[in-house]
C-alpha positions as semicolon CSV with decimal commas, in nm:
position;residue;x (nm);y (nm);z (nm)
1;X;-2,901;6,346;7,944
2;X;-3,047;5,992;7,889
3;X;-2,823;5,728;7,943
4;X;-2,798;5,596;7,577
5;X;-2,669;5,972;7,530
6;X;-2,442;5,929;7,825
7;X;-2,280;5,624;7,677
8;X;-2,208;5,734;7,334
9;X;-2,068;6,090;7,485
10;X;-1,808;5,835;7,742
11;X;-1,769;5,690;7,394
12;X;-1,664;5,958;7,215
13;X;-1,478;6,159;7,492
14;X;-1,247;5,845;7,506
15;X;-1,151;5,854;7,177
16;X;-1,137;6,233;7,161
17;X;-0,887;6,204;7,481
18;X;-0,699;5,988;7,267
19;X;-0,638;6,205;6,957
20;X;-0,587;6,477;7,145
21;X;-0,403;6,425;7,462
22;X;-0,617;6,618;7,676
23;X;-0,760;6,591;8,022
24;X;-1,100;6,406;8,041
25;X;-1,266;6,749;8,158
26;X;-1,088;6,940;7,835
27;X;-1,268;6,615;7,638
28;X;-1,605;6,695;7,809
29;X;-1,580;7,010;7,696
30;X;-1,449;6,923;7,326
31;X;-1,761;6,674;7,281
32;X;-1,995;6,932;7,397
33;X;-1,892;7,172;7,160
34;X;-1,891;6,983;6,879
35;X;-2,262;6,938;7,010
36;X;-2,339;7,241;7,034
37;X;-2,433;7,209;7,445
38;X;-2,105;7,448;7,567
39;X;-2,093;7,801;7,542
40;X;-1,854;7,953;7,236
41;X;-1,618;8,073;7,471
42;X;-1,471;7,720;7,586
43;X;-1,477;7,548;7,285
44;X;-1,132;7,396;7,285
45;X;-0,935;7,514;6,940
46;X;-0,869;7,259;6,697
47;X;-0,497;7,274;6,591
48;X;-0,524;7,168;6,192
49;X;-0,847;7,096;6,025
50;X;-0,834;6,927;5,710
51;X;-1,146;6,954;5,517
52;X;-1,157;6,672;5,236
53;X;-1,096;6,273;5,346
54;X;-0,948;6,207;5,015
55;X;-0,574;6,126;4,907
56;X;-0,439;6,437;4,994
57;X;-0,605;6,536;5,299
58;X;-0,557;6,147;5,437
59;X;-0,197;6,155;5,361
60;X;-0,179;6,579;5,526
61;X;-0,289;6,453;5,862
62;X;-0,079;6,137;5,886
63;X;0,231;6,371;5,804
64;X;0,068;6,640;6,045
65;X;0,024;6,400;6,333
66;X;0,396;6,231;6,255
67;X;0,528;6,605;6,290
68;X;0,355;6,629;6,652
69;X;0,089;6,813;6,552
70;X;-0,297;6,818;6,614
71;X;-0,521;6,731;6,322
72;X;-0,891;6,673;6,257
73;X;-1,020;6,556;5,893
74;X;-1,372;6,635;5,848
75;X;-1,586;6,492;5,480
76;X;-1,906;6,561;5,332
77;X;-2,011;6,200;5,226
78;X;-2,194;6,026;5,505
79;X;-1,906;5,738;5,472
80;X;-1,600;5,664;5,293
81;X;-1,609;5,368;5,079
82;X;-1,348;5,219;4,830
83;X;-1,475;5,422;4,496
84;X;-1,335;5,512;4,154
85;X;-1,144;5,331;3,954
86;X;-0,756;5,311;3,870
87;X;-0,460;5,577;3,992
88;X;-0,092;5,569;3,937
89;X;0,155;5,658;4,243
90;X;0,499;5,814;4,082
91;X;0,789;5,678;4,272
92;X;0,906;6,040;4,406
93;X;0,504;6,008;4,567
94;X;0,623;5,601;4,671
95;X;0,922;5,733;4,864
96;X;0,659;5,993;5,084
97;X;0,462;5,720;5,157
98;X;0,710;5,456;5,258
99;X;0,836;5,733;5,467
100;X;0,535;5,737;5,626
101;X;0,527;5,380;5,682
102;X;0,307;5,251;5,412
103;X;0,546;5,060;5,152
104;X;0,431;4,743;5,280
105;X;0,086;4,830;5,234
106;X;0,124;4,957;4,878
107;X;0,368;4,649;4,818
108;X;0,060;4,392;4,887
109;X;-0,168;4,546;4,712
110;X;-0,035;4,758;4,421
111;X;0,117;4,655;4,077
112;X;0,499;4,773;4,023
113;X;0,428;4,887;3,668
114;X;0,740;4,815;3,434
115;X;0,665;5,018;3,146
116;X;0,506;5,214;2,955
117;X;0,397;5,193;2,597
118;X;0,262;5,341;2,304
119;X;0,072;5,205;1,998
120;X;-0,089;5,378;1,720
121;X;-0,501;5,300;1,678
122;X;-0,398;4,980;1,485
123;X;-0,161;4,794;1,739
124;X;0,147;4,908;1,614
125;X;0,425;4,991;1,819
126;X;0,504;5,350;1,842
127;X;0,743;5,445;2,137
128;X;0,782;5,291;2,479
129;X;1,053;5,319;2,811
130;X;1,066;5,158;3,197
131;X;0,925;5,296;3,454
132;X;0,982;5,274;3,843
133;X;1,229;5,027;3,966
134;X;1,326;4,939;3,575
135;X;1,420;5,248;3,504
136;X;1,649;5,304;3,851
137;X;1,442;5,481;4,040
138;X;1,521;5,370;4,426
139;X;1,102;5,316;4,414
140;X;0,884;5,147;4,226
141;X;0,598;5,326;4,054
142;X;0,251;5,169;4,143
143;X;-0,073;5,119;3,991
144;X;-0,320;5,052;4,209
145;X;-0,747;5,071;4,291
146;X;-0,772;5,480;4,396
147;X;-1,055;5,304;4,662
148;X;-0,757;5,063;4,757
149;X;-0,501;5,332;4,826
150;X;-0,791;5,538;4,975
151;X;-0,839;5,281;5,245
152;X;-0,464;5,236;5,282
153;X;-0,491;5,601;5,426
154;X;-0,774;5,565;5,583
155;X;-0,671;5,274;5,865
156;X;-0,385;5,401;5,928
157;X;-0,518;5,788;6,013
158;X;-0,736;5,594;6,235
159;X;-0,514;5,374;6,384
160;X;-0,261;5,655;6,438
161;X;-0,456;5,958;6,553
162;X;-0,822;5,783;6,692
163;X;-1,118;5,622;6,556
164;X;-1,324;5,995;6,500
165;X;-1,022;6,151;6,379
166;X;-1,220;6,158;6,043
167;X;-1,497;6,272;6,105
168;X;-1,767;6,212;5,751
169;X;-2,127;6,329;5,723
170;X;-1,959;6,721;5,800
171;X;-1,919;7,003;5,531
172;X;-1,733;7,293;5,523
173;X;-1,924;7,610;5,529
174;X;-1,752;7,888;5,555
175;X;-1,490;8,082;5,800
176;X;-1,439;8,366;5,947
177;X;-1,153;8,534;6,188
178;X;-1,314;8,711;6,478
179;X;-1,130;9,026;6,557
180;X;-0,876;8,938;6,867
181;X;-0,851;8,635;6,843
182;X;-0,563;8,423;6,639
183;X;-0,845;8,157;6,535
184;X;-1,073;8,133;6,217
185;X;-1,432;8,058;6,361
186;X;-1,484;7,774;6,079
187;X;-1,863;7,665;6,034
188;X;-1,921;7,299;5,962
189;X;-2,268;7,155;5,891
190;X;-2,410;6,808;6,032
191;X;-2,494;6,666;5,707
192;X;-2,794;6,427;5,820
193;X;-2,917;6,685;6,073
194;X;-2,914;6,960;5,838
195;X;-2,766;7,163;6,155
196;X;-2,472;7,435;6,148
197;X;-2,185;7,490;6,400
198;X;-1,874;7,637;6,512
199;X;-1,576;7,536;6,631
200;X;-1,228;7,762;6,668
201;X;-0,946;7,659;6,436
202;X;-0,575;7,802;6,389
203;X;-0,538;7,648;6,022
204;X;-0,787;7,536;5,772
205;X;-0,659;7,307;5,489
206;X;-0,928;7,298;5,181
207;X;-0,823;6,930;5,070
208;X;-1,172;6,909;4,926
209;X;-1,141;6,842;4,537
210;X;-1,198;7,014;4,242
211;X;-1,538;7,163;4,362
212;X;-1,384;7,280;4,667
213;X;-1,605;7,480;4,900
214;X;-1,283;7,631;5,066
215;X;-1,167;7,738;4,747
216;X;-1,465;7,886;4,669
217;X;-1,424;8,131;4,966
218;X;-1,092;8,205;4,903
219;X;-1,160;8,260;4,543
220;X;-1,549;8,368;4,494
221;X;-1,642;8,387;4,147
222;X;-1,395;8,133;3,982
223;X;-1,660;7,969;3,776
224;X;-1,735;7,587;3,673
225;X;-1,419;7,353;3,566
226;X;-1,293;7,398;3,212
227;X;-1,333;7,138;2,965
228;X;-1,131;7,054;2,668
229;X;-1,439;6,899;2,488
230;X;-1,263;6,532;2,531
231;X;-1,480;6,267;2,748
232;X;-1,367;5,989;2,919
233;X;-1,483;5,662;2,994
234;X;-1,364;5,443;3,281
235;X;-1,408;5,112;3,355
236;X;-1,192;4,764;3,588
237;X;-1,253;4,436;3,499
238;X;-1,073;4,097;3,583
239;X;-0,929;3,969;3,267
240;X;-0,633;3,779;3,152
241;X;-0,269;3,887;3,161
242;X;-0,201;4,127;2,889
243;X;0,087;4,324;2,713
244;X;0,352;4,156;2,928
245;X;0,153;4,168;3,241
246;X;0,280;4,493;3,402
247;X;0,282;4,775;3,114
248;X;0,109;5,097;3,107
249;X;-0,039;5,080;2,791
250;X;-0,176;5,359;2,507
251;X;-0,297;5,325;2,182
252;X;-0,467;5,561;1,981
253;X;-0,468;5,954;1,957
254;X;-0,701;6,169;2,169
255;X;-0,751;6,383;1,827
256;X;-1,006;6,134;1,778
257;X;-1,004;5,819;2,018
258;X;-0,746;5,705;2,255
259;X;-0,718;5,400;2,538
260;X;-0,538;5,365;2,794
261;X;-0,520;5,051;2,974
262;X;-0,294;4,889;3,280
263;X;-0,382;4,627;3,600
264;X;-0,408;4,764;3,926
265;X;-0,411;4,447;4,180
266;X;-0,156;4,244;4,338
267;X;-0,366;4,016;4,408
268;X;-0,512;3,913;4,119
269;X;-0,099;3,920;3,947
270;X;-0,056;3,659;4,227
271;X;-0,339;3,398;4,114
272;X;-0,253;3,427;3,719
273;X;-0,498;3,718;3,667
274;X;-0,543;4,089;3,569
275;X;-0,753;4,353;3,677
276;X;-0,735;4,556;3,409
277;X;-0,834;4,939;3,473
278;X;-0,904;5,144;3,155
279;X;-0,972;5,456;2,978
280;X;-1,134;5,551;2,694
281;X;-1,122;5,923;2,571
282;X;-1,309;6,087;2,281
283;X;-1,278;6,408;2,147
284;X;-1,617;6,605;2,054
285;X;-1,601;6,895;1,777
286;X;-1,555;7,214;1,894
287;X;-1,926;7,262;1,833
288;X;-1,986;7,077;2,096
289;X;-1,738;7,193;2,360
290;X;-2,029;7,387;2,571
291;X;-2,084;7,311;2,925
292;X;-1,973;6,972;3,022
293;X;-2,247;6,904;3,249
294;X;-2,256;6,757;3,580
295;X;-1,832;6,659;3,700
296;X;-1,898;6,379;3,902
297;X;-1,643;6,105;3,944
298;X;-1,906;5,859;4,033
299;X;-2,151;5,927;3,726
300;X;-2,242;5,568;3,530
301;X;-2,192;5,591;3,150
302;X;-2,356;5,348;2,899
303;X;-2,147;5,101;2,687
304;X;-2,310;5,185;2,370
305;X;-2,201;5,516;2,399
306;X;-1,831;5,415;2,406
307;X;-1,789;5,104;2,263
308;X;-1,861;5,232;1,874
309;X;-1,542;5,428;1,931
310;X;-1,315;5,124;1,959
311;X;-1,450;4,901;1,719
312;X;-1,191;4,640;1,602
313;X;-0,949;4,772;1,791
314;X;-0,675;4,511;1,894
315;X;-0,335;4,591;2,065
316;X;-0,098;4,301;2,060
317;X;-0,305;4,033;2,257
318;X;-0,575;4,238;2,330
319;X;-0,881;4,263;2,236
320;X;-1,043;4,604;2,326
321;X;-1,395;4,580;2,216
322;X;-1,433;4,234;2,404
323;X;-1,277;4,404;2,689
324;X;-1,494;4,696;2,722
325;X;-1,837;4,492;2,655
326;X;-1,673;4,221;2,965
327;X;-1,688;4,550;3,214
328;X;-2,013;4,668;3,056
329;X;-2,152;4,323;3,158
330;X;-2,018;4,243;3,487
331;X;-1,918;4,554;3,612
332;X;-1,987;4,951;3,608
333;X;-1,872;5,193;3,367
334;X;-1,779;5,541;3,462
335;X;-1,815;5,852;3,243
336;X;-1,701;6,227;3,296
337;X;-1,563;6,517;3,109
338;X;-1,181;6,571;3,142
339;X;-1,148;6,941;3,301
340;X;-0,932;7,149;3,501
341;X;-0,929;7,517;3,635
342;X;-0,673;7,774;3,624
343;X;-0,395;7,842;3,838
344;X;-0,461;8,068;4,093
345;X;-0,250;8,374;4,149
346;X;-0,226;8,210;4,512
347;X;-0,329;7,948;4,695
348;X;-0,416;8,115;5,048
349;X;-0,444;8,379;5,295
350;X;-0,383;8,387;5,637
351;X;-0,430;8,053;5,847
352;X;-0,596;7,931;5,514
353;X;-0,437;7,744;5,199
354;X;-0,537;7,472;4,975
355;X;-0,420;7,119;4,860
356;X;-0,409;6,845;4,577
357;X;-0,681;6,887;4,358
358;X;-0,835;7,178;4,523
359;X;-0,537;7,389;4,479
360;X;-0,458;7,278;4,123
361;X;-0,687;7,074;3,936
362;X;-0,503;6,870;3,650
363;X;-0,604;6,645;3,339
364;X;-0,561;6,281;3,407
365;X;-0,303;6,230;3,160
366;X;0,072;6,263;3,313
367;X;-0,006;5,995;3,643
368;X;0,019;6,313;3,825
369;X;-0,243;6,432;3,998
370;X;-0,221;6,179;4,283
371;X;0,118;6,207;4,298
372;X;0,118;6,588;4,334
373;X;-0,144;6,568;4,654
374;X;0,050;6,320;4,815
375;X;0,365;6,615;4,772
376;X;0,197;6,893;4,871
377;X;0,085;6,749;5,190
378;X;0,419;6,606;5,303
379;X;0,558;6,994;5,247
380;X;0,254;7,156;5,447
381;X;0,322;6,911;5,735
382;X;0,739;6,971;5,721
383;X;0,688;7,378;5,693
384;X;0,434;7,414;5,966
385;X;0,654;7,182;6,182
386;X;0,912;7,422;6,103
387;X;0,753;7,743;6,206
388;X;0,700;7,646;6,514
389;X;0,362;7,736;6,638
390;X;0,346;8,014;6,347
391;X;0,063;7,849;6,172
392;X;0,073;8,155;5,931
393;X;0,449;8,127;5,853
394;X;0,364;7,753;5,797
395;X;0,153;7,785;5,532
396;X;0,305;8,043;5,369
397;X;0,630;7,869;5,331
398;X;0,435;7,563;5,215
399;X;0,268;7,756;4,905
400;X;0,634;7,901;4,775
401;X;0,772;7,604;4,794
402;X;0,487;7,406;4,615
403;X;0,273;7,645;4,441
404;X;0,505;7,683;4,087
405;X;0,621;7,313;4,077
406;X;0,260;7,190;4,108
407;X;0,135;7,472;3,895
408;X;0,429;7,363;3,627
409;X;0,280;7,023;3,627
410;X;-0,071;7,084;3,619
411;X;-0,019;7,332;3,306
412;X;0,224;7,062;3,105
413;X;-0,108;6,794;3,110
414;X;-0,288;7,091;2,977
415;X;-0,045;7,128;2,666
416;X;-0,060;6,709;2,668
417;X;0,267;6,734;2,476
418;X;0,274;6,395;2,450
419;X;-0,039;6,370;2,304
420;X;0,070;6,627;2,012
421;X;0,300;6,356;1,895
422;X;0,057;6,101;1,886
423;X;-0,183;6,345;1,704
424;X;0,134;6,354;1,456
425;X;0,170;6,013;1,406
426;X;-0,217;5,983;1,339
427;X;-0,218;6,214;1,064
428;X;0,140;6,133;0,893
429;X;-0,009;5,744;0,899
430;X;-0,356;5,721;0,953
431;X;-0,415;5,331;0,801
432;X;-0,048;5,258;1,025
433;X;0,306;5,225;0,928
434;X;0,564;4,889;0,945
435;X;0,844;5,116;1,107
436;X;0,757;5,431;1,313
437;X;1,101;5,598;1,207
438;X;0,929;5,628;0,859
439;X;0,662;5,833;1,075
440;X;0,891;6,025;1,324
441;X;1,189;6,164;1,310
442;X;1,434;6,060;1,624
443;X;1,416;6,400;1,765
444;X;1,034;6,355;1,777
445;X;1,054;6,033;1,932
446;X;1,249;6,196;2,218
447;X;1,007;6,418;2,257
448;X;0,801;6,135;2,367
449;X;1,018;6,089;2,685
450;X;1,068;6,440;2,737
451;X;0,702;6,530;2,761
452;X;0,644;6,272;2,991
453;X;0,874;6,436;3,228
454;X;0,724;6,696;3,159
455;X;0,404;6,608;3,290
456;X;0,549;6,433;3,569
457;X;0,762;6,717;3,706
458;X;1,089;6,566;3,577
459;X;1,075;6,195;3,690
């Protein structure tokens, strides 16, 4: 071995040492299989592997490692950077992460959204209630910058558990459970390299999103993510104070056009500013609803392909056109289909399961699908600590307690009941109304609330 080769390996057995608690010689051997230079037989088993360095799988192996148990994160992307654009934390997902030591965190950097409200396409008010702390909830509910929070995650899993306990630029292959032996033989690839290998797990977590590659094994044959034929534009851009300064806004009807808009930075709130994240979603006739294309979270869309949609458009003090041209001048606009999958009969087999959005896809309409990952992975970490070193049991107990609630919520954004409302209000008063009870009737209106929690899984 040279002796650049020799340094990085003293390196990397340090830090492996550290994460894992092992004697140096159990390290040697740990690096070198990871290397492929040891034989199979001694490669050292890796207690938890979480494939997928995103919310969920970030937040799984700081609740794994708080429980006393081993965890390794492996991701595809070569590093992780602060991407995307806005996300919404619910404050039963607040309270997980505060448990977890984060609410100071989230508390510098997030805004405590106050409310949210509803306006019909011509900036009259339709419907609106507090949220978070306004609303009595023992935690606030946050918006924040889904890179932000991602980051958040990120330092502390390294701070916690070791520098390489993520370990990017690796893919998930495929596993397989040798007979006699209690551990899957997972297969990771070096992404640079090109170059497969093996290493000996006792539970796989497929935390990889909604094209997950350990879902795919579970579930061959599932097909590509279902779209509802609506499209959505995305886009964050510094702006002025707007709609009271901390409101979850909506106008519109997704029938046709709808906008969502809300800030998402402390920061900026604290030097007289706004970063305003928004969404704009079109529906396409049903002539149209083929094959989405490409889902890809991080696919640029064009202005002039959105902005026609929202022409004239103004919402109390602002002005929508002027702020989707500002982000299509100084910043990047983001455009995907909005899809989901199916729920799956079940989630896993054996030393196997999945999480967040891998397990249950969801439209981006009910603030949940955050929310939900963060959940899920604070109930996998508390039922495998529970079973004891029955990683099976674990798992198991994990999917009955989570598998219907999150399958609930993921199915009540498909029905977008609150949506139907808005649809209602569109057609009953398409050039607006002076008082929505003209429009709705109160039991409508309640609907409004009730769909909400709905989509939120009652909060």
């Amino acid at each position: 071995m040279h002796g650049t080769e020799t340094a990085t390996s003293i390196t990397r057995i340090t830090s492996i040492t550290a994460i894992t608690g092992v004697a140096p010689i159990t390290a040697i051997t740990a690096i070198t299989a990871l290397t492929g230079l040891a034989q199979r037989e001694v490669r050292p088993v890796i207690d938890v592997l979480v494939a997928g360095a995103g919310i969920g799988g970030l937040t799984a192996a700081l609740s794994l490692h708080a429980a006393g148990i081993g965890v390794r994160v492996i991701d595809a992307v070569d590093a992780l950077r602060p991407v995307g654009v806005g996300i919404n934390l619910l404050p039963h997902a607040v309270r997980e992460l505060t448990e977890l030591g984060l609410g100071a965190e989230l508390a510098a950097t997030a805004v405590p959204t106050a409310e949210t409200i509803h306006f019909d396409r011509h900036g009259n008010h339709i419907w609106g209630e507090p949220l978070g702390l306004a609303r009595g909830h023992h935690w606030p509910q946050y918006s924040l910058h889904r890179g932000a929070l991602q980051l958040i995650l990120l330092d502390a899993v390294r701070d916690r558990i070791g520098e390489n306990a993520v370990q990017t630029g690796t893919a998930f292959v495929r596993y397989a459970e040798p007979e006699g032996s209690g551990a899957l033989r997972v297969t990771l690839r070096d992404v640079r390299r090109g170059r497969e290998f093996a290493v000996p797990v006792r539970a796989l977590i497929g935390a990889d999103g909604l094209y997950s590659a350990v879902r795919a094994r579970l579930h061959p044959g599932e097909g590509p993510p279902l779209w509802n034929g609506i499209r959505m534009w995305r886009g964050v851009t510094e702006w002025h104070p707007v709609l009271g300064g901390r409101s979850m806004a909506f106008a519109g009807s997704n029938a046709a056009a709808k906008l969502v808009v809300y800030p998402i930075s402390w920061e900026a709130e604290v030097r007289g500013r706004a970063l305003l994240n928004w969404v704009a979603e079109v529906r396409y006739p049903v002539h149209h609803h083929g094959s989405p294309g490409p889902v890809d979270w991080n696919r640029s869309g064009r202005l002039s392909d959105v902005l026609p949609h929202f022409s004239g458009w103004r919402i109390g003090d602002l002005d929508v056109p002027a702020l989707l041209a500002a982000t299509g001048s100084t910043g990047r606009i983001l455009e995907y289909p909005m899809v989901d999958r199916d729920p799956l009969p079940y989630w896993g087999r054996g030393p196997v399961t999945l999480l967040g959005d891998a397990a249950h896809p969801m439209y981006p309409v009910g603030s949940s699908g955050g929310s939900e990952a963060v959940l899920d992975a604070r109930v996998l970490a508390r039922c495998v600590a529970l079973a004891g070193t029955d990683r099976v049991s674990g798992l198991r107990a994990y999917e009955a307690e989570r598998w219907g609630p999150a399958n609930a919520v993921a199915l009540a954004n498909r029905a977008m009941p609150v949506d139907e409302i808005l649809r209602t209000v569109a057609e009953r008063a398409p050039e607006g109304f002076a008082r929505v009870e003209d429009v709705l009737t109160g039991e409508e209106l309640a609907g409004l609330g009730e769909g909400y929690r709905r989509m939120r899984g009652c909060w």
